[in-house]
Biopython code that builds the backbone (N, CA, C, O; Angstrom):
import numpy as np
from Bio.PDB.StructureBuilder import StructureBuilder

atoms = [
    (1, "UNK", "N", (24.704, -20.109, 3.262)),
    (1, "UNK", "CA", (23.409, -20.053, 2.611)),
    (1, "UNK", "C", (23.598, -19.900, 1.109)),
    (1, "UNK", "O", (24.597, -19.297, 0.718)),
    (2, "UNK", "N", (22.927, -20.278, 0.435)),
    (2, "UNK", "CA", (23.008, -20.240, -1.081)),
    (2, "UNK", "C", (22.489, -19.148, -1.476)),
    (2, "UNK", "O", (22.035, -18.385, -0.623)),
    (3, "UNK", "N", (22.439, -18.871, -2.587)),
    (3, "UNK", "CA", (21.987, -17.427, -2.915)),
    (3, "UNK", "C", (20.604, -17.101, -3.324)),
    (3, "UNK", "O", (19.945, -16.096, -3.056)),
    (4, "UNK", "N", (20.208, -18.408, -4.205)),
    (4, "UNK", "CA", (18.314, -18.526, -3.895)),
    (4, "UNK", "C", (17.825, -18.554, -2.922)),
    (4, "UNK", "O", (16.700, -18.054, -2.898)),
    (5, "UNK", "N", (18.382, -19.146, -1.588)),
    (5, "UNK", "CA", (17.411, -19.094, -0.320)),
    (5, "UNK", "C", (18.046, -17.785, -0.069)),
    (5, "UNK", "O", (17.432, -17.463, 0.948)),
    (6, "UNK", "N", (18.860, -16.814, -0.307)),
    (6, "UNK", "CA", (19.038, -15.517, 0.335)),
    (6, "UNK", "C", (17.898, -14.506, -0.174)),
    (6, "UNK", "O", (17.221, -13.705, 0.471)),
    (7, "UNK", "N", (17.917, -14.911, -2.005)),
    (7, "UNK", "CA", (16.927, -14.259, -2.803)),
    (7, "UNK", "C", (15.449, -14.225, -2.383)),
    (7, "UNK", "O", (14.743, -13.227, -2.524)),
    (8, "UNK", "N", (14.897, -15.774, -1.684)),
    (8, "UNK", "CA", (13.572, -15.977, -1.344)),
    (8, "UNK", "C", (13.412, -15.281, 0.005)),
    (8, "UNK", "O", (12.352, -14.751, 0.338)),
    (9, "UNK", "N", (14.620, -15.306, 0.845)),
    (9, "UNK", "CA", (14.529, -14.664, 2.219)),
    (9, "UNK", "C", (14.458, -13.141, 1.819)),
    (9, "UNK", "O", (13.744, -12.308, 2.377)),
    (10, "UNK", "N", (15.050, -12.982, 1.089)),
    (10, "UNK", "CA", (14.824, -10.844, 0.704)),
    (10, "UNK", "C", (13.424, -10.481, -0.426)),
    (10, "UNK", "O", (13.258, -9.324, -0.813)),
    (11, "UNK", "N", (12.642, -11.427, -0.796)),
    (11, "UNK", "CA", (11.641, -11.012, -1.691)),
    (11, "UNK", "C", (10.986, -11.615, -0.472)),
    (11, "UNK", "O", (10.718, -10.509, -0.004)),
    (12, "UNK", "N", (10.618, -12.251, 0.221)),
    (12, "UNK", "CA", (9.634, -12.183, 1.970)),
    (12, "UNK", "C", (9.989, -10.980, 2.298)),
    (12, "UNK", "O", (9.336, -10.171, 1.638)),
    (13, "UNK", "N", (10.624, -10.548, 2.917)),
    (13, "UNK", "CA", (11.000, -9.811, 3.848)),
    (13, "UNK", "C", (10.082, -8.099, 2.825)),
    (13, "UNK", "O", (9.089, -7.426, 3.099)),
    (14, "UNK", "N", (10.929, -8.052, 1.865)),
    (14, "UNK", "CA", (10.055, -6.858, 0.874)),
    (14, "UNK", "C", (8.752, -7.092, 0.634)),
    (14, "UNK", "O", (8.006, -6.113, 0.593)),
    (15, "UNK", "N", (8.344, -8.085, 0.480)),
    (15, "UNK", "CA", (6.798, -8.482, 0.167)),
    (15, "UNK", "C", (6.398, -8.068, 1.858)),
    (15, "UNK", "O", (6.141, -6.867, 1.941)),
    (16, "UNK", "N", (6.335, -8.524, 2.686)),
    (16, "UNK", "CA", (6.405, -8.170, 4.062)),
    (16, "UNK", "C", (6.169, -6.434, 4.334)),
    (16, "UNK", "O", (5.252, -5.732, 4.760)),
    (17, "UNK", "N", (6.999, -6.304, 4.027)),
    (17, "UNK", "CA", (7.505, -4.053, 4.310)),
    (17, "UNK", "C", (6.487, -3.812, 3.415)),
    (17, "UNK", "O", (5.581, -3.101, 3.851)),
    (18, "UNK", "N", (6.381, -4.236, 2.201)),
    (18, "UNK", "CA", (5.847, -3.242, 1.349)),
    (18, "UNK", "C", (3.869, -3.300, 1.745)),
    (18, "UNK", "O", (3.023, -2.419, 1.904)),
    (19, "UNK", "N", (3.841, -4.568, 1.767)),
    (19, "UNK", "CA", (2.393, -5.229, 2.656)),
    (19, "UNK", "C", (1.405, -3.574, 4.049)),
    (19, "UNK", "O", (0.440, -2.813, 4.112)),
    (20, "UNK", "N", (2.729, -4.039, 4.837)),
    (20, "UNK", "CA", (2.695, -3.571, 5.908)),
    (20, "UNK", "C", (2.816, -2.299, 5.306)),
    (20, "UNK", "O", (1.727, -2.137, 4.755)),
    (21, "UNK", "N", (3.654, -1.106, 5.054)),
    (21, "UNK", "CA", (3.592, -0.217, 4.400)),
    (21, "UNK", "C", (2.226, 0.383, 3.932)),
    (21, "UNK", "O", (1.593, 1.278, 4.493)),
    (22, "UNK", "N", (1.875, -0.351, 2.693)),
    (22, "UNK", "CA", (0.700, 0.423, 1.923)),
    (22, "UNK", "C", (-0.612, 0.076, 3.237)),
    (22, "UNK", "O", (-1.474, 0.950, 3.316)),
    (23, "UNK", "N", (-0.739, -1.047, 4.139)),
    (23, "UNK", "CA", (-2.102, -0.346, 4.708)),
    (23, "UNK", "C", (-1.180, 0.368, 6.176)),
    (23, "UNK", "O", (-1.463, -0.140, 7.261)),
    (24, "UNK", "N", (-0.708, 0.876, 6.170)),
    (24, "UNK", "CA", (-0.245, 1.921, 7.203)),
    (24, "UNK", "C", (-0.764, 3.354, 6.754)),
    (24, "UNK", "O", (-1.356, 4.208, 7.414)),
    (25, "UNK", "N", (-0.283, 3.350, 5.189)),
    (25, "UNK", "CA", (-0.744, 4.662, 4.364)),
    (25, "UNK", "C", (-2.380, 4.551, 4.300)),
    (25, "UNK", "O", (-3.015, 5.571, 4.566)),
    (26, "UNK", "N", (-3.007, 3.482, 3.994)),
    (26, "UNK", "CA", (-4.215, 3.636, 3.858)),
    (26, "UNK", "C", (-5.183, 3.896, 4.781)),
    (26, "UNK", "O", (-6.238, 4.504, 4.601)),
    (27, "UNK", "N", (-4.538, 3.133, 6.317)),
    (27, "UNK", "CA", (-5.153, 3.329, 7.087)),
    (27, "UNK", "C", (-5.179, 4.769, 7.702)),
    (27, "UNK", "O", (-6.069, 5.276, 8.385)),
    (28, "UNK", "N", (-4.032, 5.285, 7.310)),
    (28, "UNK", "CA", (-4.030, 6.924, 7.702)),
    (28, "UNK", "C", (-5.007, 7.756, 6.763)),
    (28, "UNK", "O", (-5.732, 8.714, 7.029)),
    (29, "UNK", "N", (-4.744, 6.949, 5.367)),
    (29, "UNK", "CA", (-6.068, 7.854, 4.620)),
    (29, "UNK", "C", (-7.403, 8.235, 5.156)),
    (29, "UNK", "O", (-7.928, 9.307, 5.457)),
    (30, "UNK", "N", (-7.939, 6.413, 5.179)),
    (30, "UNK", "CA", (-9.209, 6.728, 5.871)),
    (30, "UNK", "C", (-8.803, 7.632, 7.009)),
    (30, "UNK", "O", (-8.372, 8.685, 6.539)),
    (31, "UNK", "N", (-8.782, 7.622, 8.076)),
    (31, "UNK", "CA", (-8.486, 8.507, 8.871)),
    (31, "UNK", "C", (-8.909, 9.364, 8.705)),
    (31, "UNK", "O", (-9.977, 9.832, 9.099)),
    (32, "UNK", "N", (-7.903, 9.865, 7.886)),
    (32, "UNK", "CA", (-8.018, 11.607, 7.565)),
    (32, "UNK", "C", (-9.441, 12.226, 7.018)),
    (32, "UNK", "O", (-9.949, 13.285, 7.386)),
    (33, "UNK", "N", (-9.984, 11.242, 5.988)),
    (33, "UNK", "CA", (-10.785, 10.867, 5.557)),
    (33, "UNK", "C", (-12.347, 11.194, 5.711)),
    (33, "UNK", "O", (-13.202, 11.811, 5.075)),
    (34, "UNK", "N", (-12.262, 10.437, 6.914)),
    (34, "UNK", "CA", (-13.526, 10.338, 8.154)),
    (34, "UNK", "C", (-13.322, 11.257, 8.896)),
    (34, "UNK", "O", (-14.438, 11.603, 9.284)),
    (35, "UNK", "N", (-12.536, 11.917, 9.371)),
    (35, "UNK", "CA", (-12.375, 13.531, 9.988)),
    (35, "UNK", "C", (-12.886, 14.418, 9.498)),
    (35, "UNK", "O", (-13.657, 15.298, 9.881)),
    (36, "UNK", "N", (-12.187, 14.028, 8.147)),
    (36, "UNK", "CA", (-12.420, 15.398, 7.198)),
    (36, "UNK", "C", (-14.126, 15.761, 7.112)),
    (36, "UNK", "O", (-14.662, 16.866, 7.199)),
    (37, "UNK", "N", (-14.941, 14.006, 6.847)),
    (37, "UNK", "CA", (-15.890, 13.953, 6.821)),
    (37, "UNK", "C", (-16.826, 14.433, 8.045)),
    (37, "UNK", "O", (-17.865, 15.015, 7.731)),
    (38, "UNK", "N", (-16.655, 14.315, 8.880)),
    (38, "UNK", "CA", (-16.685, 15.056, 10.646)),
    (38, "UNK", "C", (-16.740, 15.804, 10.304)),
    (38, "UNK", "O", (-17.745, 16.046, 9.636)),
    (39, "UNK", "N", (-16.196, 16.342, 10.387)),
    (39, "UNK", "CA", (-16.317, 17.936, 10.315)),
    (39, "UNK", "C", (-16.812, 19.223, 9.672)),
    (39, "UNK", "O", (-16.886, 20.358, 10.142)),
    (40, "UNK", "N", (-17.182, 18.666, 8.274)),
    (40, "UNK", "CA", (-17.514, 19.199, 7.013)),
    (40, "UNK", "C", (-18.462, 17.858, 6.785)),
    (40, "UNK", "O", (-17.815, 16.974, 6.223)),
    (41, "UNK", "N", (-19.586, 17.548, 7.024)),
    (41, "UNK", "CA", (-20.127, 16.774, 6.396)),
    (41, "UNK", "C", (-20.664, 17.138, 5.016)),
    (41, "UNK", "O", (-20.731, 16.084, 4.385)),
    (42, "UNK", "N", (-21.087, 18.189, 4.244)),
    (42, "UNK", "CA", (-21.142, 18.866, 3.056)),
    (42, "UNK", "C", (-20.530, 18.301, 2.140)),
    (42, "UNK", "O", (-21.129, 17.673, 1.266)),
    (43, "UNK", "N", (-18.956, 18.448, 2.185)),
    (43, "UNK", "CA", (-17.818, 17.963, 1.418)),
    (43, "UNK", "C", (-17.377, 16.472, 1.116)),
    (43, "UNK", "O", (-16.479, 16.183, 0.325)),
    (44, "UNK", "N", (-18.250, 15.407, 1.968)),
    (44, "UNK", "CA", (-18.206, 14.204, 1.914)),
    (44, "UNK", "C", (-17.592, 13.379, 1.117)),
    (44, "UNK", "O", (-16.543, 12.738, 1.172)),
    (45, "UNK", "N", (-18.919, 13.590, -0.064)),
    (45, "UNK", "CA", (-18.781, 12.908, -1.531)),
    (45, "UNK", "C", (-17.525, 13.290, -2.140)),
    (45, "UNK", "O", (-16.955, 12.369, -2.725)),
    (46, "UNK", "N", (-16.839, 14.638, -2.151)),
    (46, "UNK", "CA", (-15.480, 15.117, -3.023)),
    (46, "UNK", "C", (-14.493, 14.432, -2.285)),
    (46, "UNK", "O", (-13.595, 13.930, -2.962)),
    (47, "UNK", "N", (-14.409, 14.207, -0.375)),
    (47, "UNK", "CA", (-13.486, 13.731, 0.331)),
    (47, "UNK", "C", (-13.162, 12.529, -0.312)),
    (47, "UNK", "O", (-12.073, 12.278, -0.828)),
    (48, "UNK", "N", (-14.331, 11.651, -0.256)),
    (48, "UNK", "CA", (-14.725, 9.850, -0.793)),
    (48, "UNK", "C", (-13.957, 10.093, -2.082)),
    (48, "UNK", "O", (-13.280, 9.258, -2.680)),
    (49, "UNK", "N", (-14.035, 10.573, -2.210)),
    (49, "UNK", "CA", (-13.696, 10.076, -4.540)),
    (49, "UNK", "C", (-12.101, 10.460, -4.527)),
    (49, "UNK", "O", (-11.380, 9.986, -5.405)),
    (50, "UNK", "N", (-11.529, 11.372, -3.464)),
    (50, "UNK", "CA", (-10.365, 11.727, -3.769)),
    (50, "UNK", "C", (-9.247, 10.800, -2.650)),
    (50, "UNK", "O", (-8.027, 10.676, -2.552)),
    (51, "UNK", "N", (-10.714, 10.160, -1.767)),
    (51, "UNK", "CA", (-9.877, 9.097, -0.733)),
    (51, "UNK", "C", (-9.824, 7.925, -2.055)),
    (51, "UNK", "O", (-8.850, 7.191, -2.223)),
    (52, "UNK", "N", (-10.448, 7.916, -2.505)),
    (52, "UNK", "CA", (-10.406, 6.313, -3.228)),
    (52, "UNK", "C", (-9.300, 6.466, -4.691)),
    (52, "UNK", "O", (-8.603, 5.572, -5.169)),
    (53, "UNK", "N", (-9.454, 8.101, -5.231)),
    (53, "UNK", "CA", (-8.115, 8.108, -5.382)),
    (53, "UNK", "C", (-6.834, 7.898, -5.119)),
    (53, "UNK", "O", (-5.961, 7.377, -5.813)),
    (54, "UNK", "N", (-6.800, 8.331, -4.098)),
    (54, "UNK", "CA", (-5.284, 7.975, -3.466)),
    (54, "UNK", "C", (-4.965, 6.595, -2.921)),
    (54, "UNK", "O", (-3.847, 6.081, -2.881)),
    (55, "UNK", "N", (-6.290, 5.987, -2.440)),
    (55, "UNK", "CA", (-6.218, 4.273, -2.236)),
    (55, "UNK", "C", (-6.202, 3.991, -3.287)),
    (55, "UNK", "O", (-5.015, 3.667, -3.342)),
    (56, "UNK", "N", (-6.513, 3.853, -4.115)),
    (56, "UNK", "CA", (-5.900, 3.425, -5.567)),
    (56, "UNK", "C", (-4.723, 3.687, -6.139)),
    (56, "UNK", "O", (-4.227, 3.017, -7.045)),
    (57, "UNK", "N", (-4.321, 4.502, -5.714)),
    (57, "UNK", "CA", (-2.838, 4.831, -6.305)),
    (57, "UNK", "C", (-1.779, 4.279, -5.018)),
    (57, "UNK", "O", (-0.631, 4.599, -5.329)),
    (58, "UNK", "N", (-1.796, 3.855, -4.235)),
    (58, "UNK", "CA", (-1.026, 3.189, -3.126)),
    (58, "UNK", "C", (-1.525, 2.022, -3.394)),
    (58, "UNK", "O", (-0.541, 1.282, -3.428)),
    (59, "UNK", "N", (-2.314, 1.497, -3.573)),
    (59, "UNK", "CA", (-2.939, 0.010, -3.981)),
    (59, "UNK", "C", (-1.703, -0.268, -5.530)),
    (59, "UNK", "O", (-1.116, -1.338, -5.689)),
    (60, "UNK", "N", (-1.588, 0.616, -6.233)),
    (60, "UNK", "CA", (-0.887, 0.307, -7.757)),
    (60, "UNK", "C", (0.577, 0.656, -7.316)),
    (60, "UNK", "O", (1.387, 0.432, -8.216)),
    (61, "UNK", "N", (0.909, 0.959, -6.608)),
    (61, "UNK", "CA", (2.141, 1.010, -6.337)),
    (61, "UNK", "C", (2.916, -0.255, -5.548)),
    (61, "UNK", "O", (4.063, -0.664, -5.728)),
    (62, "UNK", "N", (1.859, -0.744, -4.581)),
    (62, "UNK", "CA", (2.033, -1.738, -3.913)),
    (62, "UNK", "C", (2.061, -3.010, -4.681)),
    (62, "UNK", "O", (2.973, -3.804, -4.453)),
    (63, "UNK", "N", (1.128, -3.292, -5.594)),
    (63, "UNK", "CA", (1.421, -4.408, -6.600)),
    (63, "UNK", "C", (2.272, -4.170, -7.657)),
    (63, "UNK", "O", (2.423, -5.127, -8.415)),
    (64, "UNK", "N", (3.093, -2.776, -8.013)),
    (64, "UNK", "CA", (4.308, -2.744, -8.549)),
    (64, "UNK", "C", (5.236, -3.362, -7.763)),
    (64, "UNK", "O", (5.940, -4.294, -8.153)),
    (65, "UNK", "N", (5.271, -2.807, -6.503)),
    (65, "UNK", "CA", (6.595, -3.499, -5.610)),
    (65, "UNK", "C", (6.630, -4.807, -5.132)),
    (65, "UNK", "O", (7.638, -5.413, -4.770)),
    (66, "UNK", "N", (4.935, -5.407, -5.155)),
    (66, "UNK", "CA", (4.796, -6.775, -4.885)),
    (66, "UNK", "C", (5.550, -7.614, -6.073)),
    (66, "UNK", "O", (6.119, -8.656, -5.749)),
    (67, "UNK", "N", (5.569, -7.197, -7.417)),
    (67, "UNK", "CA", (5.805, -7.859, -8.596)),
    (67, "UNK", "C", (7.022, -7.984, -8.724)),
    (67, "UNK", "O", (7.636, -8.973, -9.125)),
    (68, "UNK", "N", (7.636, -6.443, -8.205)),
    (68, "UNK", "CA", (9.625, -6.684, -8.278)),
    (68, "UNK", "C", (9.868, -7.419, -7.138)),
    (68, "UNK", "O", (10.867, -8.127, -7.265)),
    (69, "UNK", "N", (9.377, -7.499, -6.184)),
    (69, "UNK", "CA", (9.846, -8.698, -5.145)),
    (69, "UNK", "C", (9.710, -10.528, -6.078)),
    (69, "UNK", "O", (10.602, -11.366, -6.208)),
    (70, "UNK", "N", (8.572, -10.572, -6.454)),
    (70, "UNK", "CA", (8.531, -11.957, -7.005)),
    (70, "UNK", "C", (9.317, -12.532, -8.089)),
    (70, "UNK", "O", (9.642, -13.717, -8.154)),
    (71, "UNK", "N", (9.694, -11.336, -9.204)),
    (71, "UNK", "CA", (10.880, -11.268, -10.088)),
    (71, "UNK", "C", (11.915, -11.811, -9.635)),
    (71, "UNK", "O", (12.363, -12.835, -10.151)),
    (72, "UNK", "N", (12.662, -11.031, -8.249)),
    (72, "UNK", "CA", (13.574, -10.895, -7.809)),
    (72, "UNK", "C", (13.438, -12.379, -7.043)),
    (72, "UNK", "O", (14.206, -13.268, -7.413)),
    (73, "UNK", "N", (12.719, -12.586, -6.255)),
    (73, "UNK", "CA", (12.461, -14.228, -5.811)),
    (73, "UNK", "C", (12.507, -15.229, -7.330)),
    (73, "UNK", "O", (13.010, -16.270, -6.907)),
    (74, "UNK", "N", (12.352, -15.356, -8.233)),
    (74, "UNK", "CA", (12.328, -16.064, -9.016)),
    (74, "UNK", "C", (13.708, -15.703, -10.183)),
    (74, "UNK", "O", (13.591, -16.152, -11.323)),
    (75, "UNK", "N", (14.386, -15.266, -9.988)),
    (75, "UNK", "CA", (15.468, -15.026, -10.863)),
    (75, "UNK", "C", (16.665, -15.818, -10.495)),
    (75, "UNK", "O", (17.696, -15.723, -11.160)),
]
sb = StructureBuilder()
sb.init_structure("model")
sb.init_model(0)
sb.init_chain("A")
sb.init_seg("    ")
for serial, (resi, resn, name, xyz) in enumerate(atoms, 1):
    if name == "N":
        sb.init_residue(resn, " ", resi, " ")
    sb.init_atom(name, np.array(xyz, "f"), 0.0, 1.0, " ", f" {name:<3s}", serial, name[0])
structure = sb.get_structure()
């Protein structure tokens, strides 16, 4: 195999993990999320703003690692 098709086969494969990855985390957010909200309906609105915090910050991490995969595919 040449070393660009090794490069394009390992920036899939990371684009792939990292994909899969961030909504594994997110989907556990909500989760937690909507429990939290269950249970404490009061606390809702502070749950929401600090869920969409943290989906946002796994969202920016994920298009960091999406970007070093495509680097790395294109180098």
């Amino acid at each position: 195999m040449e070393a660009t098709a090794v490069a394009y086969l390992a920036a899939g494969f990371g684009a792939g993990l990292v994909v899969l990855g961030a909504a594994f985390g997110i989907g556990k957010l909500a989760a937690a999320a909507m429990d939290a909200s269950g249970r404490q309906p009061e606390v809702a609105p502070q749950v929401r703003v600090s869920m969409l915090i943290a989906a946002a910050l796994i969202e920016g991490a994920t298009f960091f690692a999406l970007a070093i995969c495509i680097l790395l595919a294109l180098k």
